[in-house]
PyMOL CGO cylinders between C-alpha atoms (Angstrom):
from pymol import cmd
from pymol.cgo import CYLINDER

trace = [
    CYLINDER, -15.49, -34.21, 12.32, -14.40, -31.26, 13.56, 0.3, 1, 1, 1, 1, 1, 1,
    CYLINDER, -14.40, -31.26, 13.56, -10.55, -32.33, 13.63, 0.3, 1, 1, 1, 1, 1, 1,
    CYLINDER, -10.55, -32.33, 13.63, -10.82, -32.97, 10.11, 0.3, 1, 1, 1, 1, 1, 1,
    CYLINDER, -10.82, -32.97, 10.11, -12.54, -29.49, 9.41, 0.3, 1, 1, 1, 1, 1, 1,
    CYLINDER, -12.54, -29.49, 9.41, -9.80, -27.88, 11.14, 0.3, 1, 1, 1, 1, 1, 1,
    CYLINDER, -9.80, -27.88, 11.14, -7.00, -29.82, 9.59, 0.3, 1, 1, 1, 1, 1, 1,
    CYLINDER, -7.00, -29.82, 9.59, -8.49, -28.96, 5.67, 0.3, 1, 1, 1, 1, 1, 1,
    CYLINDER, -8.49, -28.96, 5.67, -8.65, -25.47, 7.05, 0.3, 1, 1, 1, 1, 1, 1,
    CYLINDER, -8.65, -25.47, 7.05, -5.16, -25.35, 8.36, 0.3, 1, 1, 1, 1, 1, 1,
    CYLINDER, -5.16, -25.35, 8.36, -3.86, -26.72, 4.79, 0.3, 1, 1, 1, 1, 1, 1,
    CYLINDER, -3.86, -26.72, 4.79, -6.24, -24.18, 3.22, 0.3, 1, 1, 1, 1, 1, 1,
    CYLINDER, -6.24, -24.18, 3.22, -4.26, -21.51, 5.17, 0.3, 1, 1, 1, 1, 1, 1,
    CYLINDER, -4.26, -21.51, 5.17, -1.09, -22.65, 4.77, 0.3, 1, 1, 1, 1, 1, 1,
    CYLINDER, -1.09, -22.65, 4.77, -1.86, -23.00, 0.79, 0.3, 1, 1, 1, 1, 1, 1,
    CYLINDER, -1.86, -23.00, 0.79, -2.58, -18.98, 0.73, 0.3, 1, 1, 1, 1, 1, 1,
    CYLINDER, -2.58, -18.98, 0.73, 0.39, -18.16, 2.48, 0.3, 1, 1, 1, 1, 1, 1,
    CYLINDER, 0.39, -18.16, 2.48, 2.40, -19.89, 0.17, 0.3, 1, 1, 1, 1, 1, 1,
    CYLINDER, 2.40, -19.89, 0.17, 0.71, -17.73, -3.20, 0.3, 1, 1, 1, 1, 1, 1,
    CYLINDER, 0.71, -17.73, -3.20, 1.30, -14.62, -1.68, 0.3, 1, 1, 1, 1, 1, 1,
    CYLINDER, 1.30, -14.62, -1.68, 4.60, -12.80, -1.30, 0.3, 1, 1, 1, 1, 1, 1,
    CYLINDER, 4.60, -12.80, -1.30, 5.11, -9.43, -0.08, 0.3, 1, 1, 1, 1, 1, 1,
    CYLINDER, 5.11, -9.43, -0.08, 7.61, -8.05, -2.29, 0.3, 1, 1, 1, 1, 1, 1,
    CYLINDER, 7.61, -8.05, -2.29, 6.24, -4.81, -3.16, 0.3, 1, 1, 1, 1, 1, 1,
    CYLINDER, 6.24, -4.81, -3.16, 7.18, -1.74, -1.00, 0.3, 1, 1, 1, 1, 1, 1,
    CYLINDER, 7.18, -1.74, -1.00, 5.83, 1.86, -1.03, 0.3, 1, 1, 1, 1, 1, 1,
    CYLINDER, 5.83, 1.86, -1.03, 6.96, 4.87, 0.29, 0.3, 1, 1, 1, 1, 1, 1,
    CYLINDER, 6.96, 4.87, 0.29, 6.16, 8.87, 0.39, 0.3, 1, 1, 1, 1, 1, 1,
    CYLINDER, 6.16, 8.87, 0.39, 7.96, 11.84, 0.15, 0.3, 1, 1, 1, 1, 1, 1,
    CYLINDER, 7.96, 11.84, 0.15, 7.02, 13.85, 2.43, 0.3, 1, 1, 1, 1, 1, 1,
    CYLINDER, 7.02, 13.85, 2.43, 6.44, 11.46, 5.01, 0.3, 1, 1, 1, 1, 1, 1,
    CYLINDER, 6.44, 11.46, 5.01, 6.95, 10.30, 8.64, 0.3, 1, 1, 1, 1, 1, 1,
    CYLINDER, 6.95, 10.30, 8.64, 7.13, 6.64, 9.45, 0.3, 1, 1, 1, 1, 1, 1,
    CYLINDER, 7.13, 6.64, 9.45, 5.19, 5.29, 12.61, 0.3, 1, 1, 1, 1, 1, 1,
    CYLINDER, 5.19, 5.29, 12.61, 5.29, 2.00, 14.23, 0.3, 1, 1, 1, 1, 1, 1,
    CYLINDER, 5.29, 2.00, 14.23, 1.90, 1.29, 16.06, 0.3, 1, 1, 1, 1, 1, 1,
    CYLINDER, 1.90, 1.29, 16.06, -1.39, 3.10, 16.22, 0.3, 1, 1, 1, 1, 1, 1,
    CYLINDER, -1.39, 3.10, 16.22, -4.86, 1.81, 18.04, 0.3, 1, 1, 1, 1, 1, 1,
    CYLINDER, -4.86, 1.81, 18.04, -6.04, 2.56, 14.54, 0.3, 1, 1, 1, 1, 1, 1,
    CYLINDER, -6.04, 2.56, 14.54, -4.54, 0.03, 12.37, 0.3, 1, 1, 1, 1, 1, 1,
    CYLINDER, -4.54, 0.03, 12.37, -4.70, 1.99, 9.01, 0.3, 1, 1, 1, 1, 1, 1,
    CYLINDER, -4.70, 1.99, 9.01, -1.81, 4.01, 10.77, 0.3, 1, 1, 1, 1, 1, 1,
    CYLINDER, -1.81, 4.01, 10.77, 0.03, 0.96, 12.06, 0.3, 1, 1, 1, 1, 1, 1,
    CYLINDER, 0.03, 0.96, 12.06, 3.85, 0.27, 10.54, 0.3, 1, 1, 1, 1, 1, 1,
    CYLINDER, 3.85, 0.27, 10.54, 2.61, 3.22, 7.86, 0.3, 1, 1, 1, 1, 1, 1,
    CYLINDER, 2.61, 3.22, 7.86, 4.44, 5.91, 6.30, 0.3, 1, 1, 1, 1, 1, 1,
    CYLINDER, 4.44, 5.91, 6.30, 2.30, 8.92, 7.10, 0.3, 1, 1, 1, 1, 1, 1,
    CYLINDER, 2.30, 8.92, 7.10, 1.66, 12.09, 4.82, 0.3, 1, 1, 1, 1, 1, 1,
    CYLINDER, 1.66, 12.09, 4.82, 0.14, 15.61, 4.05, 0.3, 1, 1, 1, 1, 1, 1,
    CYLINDER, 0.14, 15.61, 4.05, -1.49, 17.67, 3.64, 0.3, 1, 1, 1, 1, 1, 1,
    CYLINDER, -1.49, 17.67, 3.64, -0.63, 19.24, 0.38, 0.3, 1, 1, 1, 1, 1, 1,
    CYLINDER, -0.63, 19.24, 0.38, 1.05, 17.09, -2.84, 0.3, 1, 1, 1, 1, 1, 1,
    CYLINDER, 1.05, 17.09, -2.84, 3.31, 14.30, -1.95, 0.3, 1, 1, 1, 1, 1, 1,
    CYLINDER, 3.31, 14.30, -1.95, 5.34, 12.16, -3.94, 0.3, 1, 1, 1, 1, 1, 1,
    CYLINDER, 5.34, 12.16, -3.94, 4.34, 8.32, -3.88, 0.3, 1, 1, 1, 1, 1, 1,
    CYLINDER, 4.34, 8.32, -3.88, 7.05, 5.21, -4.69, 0.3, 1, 1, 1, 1, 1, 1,
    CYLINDER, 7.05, 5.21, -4.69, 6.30, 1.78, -5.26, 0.3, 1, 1, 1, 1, 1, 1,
    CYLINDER, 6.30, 1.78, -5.26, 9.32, -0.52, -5.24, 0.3, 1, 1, 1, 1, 1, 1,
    CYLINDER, 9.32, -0.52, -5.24, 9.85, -4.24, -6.07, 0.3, 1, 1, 1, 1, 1, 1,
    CYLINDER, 9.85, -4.24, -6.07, 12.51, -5.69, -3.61, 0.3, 1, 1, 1, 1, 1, 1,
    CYLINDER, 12.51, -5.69, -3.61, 12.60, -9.11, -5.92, 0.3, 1, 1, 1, 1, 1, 1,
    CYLINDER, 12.60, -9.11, -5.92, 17.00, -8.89, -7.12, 0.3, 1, 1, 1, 1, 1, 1,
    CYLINDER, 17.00, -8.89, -7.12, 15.59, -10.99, -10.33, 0.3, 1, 1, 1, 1, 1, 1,
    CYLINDER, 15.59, -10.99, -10.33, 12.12, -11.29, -10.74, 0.3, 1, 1, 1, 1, 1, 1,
    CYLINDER, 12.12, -11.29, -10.74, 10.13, -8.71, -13.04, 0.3, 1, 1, 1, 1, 1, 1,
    CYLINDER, 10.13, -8.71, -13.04, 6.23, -8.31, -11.17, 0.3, 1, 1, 1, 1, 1, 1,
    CYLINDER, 6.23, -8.31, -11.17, 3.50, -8.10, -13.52, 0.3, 1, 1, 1, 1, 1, 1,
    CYLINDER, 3.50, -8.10, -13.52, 0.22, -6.30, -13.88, 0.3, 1, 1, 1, 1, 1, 1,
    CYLINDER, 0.22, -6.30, -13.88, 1.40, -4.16, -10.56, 0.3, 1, 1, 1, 1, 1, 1,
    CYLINDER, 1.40, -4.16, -10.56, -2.19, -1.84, -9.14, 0.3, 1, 1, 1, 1, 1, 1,
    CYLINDER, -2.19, -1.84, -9.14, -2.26, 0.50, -6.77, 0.3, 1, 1, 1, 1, 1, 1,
    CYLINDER, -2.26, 0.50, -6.77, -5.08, -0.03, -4.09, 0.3, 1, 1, 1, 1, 1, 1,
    CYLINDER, -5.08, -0.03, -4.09, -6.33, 3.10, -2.97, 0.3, 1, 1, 1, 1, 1, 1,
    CYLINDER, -6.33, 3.10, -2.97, -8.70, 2.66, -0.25, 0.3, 1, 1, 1, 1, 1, 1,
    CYLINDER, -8.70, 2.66, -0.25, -10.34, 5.17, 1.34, 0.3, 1, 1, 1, 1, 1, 1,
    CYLINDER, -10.34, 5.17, 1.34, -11.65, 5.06, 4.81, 0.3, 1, 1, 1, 1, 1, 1,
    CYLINDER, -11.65, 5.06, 4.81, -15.56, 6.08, 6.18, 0.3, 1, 1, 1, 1, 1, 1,
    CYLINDER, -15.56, 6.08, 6.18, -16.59, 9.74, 5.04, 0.3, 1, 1, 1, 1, 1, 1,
    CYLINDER, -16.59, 9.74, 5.04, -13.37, 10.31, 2.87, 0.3, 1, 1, 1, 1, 1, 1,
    CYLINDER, -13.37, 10.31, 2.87, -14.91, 9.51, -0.41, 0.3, 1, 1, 1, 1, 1, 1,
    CYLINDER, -14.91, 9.51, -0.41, -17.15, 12.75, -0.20, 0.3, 1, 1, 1, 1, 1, 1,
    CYLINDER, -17.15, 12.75, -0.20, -16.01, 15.42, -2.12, 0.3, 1, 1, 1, 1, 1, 1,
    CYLINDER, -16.01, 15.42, -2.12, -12.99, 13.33, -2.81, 0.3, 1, 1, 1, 1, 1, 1,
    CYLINDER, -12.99, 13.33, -2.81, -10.53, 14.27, -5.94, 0.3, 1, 1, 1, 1, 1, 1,
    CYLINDER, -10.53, 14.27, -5.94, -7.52, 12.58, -6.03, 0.3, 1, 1, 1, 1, 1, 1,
    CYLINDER, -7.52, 12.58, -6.03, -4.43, 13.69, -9.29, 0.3, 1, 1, 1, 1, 1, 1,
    CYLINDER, -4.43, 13.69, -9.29, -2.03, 10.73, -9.98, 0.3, 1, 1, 1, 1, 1, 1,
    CYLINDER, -2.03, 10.73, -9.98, 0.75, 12.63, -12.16, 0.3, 1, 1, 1, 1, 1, 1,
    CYLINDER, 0.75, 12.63, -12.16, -2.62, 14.45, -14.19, 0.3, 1, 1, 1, 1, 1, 1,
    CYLINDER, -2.62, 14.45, -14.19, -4.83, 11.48, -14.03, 0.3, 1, 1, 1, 1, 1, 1,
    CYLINDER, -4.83, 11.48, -14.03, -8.14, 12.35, -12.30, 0.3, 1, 1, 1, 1, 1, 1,
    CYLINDER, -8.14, 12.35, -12.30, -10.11, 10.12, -10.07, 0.3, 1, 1, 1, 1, 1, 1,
    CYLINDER, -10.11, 10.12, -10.07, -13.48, 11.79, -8.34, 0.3, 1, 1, 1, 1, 1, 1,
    CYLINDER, -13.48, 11.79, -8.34, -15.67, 9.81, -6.08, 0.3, 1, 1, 1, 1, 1, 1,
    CYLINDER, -15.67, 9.81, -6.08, -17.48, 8.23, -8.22, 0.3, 1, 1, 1, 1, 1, 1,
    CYLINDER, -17.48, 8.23, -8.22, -14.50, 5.75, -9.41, 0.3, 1, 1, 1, 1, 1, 1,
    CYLINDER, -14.50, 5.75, -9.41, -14.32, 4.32, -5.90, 0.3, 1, 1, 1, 1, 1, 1,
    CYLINDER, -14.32, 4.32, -5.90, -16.89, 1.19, -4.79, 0.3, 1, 1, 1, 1, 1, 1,
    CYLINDER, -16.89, 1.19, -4.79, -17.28, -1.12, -2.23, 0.3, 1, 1, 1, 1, 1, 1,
    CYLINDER, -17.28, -1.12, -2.23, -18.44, -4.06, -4.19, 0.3, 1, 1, 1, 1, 1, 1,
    CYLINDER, -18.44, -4.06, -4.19, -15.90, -6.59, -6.19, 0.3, 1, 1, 1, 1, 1, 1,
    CYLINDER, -15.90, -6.59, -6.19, -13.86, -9.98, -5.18, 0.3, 1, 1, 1, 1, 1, 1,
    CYLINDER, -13.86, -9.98, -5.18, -10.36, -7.82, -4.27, 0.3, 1, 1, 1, 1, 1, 1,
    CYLINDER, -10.36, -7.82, -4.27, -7.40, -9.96, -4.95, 0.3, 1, 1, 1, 1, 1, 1,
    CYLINDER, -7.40, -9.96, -4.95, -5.55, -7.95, -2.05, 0.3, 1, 1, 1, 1, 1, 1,
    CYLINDER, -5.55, -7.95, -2.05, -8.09, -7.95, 0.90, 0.3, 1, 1, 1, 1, 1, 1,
    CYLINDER, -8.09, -7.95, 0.90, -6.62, -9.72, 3.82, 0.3, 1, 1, 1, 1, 1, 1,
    CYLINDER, -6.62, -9.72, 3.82, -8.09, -9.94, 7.66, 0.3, 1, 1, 1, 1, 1, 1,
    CYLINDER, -8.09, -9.94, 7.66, -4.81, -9.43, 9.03, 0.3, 1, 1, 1, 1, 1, 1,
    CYLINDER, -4.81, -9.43, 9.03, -4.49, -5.78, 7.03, 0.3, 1, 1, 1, 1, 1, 1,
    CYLINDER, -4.49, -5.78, 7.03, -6.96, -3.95, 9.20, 0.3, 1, 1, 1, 1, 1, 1,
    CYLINDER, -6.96, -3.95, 9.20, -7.87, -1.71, 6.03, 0.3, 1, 1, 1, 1, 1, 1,
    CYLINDER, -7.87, -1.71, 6.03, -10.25, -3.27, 4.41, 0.3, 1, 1, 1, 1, 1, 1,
    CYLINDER, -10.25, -3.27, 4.41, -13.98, -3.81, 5.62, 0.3, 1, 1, 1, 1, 1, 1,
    CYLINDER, -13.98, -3.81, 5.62, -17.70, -4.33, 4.12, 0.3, 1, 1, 1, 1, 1, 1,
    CYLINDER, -17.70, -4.33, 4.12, -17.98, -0.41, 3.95, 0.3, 1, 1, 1, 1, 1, 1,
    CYLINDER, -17.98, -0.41, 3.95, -14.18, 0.33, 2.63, 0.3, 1, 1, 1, 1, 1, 1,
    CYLINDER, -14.18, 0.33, 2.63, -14.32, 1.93, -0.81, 0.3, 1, 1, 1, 1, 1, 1,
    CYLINDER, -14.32, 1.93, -0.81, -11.35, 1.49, -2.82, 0.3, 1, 1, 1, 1, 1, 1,
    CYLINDER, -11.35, 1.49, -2.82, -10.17, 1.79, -6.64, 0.3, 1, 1, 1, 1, 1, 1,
    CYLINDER, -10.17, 1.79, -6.64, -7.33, -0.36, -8.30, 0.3, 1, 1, 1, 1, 1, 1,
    CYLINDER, -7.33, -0.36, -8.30, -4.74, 2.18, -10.32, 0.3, 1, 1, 1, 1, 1, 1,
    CYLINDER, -4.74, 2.18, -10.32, -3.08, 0.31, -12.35, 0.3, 1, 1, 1, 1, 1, 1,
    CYLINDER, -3.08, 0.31, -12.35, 0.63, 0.72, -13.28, 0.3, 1, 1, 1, 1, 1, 1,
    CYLINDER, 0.63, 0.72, -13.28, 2.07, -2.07, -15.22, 0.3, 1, 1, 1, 1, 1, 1,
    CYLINDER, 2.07, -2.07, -15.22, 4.78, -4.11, -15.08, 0.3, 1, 1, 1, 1, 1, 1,
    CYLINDER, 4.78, -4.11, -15.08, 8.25, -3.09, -12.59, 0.3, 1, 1, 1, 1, 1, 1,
    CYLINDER, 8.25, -3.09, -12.59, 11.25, -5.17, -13.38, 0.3, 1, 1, 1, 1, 1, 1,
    CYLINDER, 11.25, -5.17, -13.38, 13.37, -6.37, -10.65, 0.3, 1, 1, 1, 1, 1, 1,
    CYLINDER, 13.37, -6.37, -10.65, 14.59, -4.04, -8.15, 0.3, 1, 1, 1, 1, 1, 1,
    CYLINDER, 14.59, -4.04, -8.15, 12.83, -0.71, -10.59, 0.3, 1, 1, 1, 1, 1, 1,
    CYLINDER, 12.83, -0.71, -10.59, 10.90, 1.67, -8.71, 0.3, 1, 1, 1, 1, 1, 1,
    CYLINDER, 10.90, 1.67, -8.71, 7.94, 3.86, -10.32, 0.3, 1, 1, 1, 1, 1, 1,
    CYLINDER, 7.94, 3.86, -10.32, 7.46, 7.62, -8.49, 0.3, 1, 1, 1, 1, 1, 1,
    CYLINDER, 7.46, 7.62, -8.49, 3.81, 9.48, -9.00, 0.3, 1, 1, 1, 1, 1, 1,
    CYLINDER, 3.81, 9.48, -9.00, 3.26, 12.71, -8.05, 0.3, 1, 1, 1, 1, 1, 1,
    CYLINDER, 3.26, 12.71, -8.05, -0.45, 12.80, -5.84, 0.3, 1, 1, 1, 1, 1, 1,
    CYLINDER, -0.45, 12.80, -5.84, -2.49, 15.59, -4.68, 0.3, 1, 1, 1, 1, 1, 1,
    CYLINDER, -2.49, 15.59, -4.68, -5.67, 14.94, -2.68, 0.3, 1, 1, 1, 1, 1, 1,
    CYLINDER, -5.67, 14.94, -2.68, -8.85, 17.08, -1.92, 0.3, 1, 1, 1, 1, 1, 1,
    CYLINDER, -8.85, 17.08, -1.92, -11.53, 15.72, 0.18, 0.3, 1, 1, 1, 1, 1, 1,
    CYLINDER, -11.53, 15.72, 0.18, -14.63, 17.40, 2.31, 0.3, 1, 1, 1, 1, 1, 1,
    CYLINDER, -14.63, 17.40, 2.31, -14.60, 14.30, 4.80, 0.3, 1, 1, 1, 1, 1, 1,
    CYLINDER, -14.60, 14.30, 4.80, -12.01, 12.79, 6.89, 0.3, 1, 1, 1, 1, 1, 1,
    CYLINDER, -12.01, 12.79, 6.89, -9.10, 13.11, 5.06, 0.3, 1, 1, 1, 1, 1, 1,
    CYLINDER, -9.10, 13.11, 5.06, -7.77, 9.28, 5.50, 0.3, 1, 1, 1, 1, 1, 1,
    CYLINDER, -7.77, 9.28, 5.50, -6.52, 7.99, 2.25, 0.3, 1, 1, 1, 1, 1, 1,
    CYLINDER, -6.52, 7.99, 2.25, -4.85, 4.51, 2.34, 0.3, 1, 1, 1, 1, 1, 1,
    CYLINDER, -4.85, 4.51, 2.34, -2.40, 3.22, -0.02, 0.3, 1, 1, 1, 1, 1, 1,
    CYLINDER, -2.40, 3.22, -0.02, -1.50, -0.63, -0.98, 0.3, 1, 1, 1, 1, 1, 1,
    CYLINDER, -1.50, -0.63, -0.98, -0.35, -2.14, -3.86, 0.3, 1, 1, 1, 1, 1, 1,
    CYLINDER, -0.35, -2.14, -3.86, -0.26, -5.91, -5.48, 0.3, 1, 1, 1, 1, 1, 1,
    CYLINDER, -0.26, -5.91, -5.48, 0.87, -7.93, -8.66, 0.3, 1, 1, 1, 1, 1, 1,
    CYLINDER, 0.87, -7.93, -8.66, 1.39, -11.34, -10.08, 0.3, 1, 1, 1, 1, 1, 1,
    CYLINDER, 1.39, -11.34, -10.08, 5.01, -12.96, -10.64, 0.3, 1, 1, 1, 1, 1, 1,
    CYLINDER, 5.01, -12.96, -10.64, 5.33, -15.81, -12.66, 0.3, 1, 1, 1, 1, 1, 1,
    CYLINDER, 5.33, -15.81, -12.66, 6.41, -18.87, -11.23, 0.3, 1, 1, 1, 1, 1, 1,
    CYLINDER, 6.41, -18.87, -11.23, 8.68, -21.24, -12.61, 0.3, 1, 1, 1, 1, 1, 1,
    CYLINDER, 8.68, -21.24, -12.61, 5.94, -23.67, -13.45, 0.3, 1, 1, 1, 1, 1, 1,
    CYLINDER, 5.94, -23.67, -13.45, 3.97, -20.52, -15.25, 0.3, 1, 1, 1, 1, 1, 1,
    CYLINDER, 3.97, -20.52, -15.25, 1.27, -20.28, -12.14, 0.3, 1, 1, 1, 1, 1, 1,
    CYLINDER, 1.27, -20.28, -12.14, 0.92, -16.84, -11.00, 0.3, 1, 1, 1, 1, 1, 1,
    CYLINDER, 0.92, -16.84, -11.00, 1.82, -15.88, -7.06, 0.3, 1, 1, 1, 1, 1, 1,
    CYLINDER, 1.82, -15.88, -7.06, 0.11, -12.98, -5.71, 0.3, 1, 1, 1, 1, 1, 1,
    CYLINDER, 0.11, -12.98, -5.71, 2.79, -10.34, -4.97, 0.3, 1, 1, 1, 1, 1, 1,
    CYLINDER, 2.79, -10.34, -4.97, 1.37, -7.60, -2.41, 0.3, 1, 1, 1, 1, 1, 1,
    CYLINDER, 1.37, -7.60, -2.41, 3.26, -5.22, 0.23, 0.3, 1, 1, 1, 1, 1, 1,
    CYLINDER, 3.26, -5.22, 0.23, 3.71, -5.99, 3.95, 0.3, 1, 1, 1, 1, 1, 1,
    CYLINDER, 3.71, -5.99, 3.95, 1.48, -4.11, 6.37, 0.3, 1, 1, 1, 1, 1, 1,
    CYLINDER, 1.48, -4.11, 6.37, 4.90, -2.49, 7.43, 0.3, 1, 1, 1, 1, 1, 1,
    CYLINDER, 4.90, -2.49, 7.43, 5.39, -1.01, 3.84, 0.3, 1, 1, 1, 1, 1, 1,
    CYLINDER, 5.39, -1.01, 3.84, 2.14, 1.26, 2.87, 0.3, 1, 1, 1, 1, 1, 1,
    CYLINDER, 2.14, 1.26, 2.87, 1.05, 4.88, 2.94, 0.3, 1, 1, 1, 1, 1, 1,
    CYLINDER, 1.05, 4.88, 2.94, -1.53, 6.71, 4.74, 0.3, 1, 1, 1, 1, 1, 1,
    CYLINDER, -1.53, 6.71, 4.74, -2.22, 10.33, 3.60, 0.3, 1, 1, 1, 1, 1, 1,
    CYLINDER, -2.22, 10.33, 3.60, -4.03, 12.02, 6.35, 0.3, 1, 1, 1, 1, 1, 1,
    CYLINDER, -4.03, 12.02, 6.35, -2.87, 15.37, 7.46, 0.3, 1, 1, 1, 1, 1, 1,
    CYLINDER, -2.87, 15.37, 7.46, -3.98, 16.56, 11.04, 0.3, 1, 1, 1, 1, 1, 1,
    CYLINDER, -3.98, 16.56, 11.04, -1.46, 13.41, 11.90, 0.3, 1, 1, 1, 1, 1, 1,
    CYLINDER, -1.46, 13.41, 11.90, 1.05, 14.15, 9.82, 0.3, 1, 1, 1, 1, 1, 1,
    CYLINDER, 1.05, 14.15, 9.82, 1.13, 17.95, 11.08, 0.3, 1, 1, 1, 1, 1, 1,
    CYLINDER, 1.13, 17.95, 11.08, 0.96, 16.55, 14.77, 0.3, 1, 1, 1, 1, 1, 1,
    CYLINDER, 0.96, 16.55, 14.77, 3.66, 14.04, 13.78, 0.3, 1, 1, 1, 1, 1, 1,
    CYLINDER, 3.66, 14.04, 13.78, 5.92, 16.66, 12.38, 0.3, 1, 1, 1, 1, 1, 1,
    CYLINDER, 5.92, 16.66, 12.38, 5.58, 18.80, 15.91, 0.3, 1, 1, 1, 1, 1, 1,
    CYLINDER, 5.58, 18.80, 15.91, 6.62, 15.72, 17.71, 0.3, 1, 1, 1, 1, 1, 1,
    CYLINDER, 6.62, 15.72, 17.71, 10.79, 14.73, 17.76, 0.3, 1, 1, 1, 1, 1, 1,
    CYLINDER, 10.79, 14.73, 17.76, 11.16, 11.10, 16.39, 0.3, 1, 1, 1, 1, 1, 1,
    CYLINDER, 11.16, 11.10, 16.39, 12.61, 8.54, 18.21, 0.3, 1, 1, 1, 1, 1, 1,
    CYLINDER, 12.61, 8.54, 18.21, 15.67, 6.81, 17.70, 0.3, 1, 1, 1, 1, 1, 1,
    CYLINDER, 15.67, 6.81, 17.70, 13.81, 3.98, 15.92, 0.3, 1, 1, 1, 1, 1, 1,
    CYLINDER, 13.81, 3.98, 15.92, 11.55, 6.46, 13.53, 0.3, 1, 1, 1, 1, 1, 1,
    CYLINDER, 11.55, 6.46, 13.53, 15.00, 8.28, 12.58, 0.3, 1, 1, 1, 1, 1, 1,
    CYLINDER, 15.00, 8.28, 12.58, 16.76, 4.37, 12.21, 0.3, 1, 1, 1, 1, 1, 1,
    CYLINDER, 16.76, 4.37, 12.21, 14.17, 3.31, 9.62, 0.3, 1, 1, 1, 1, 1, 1,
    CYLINDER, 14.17, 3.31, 9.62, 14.27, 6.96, 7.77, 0.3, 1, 1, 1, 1, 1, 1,
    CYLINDER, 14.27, 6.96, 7.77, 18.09, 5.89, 7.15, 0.3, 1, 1, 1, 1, 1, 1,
    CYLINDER, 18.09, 5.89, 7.15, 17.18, 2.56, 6.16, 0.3, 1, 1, 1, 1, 1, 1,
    CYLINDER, 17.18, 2.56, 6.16, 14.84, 3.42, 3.70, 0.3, 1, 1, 1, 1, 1, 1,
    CYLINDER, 14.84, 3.42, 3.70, 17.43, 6.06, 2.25, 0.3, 1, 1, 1, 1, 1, 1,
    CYLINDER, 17.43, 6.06, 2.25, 20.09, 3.64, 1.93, 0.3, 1, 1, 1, 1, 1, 1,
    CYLINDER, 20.09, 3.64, 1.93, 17.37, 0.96, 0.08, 0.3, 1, 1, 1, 1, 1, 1,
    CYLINDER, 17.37, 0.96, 0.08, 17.11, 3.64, -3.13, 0.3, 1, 1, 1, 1, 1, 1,
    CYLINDER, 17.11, 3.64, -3.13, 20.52, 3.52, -3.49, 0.3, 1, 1, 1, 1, 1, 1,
    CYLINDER, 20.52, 3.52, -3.49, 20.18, -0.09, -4.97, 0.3, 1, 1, 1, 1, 1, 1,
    CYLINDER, 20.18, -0.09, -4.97, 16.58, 0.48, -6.75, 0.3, 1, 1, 1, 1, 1, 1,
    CYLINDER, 16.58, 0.48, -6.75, 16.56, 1.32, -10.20, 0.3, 1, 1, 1, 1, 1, 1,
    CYLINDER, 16.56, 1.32, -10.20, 14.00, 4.33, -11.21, 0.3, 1, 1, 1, 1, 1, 1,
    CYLINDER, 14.00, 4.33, -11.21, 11.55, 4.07, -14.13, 0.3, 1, 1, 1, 1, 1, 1,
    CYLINDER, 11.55, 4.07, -14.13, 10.43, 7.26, -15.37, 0.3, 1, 1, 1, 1, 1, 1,
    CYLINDER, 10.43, 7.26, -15.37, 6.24, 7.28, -15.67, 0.3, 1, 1, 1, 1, 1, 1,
]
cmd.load_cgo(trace, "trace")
């Protein structure tokens, strides 16, 4: 019995990976890019503040359009108090955040999301292959300043079913500024600086749309 339980969950895991691909990539300017972190909301994350920073989602797909693209903004422990947060003049306050919902995007692997996370879905639209969308974001908070950003959408398969298109946990932003100002005191290493270049070189071959 337990064989069998473990083989249905093994196919039921297997299933998921195959509706999910991680096509969507985001990116801040101002921002400094870190590899690992014992906190994993800072892992593989571009890091920013304080102050306004500019935000870019990308879709890496060369031909396929994603649809009905969100912004998860998640916001970790006592952020949400006091929290104001401007997406290019569109106002969110703390009461637009909640903890409650079945989130298309929540993952165990992510290290984000928990029971007491409170996040809020922004949503964009639709990015056509290899298009990028740029917001302008300002933040005020009177807790911990930790601000997580995500994002997720829906391409349409061949056969019309819809595959969950998210980012990779190497691709999101965190705005939180006592580590970005102790991040911008500290030289980068060789890899930091290697994937700064990198990401450079990827706008060359993305395609802005104007919000």
């Amino acid at each position: 019995m337990k064989k069998l339980i473990f083989v249905f969950v093994l196919l039921i895991s297997l299933f998921i990976f195959n509706q999910a691909d991680a096509s969507l990539w985001l990116d801040a300017t101002p921002s400094i890019y870190i590899n690992s972190n014992p906190d994993p909301w800072f892992t593989d994350s571009w890091i920013t503040g304080p102050g306004d920073f500019t935000l870019r989602i990308t879709n890496t797909f060369t031909q396929d359009d994603i649809e009905d693209v969100y912004l998860v903004i998640a916001l970790k422990e006592s952020t949400k108090d006091g929290l104001s947060i401007d997406i290019d003049g569109d106002g969110l306050d703390d009461s637009d955040f909640d903890t409650s919902g079945d989130h298309p995007y929540i993952t165990d692997s992510h290290g984000v999301f928990g029971d007491d996370t409170y996040f809020y879905d922004y949503y964009i639209g639709n990015l056509a292959a290899e298009e990028y969308i740029e917001f302008d974001i300002s933040i005020e908070t009177e807790g911990s300043p930790i601000v997580h950003f995500d994002a997720y959408g829906y391409k349409v398969k061949n056969n019309g079913d819809l595959l969950l298109v998210d980012n990779p946990n190497s691709h999101d932003v965190t705005w939180d500024p006592p580590l970005y100002i102790e991040l911008t005191n500290t030289v980068p290493e060789p890899a930091t600086l290697s994937l700064l270049g990198l990401g450079m070189m990827g706008l060359l071959f993305s395609r802005r749309r104007k919000c």
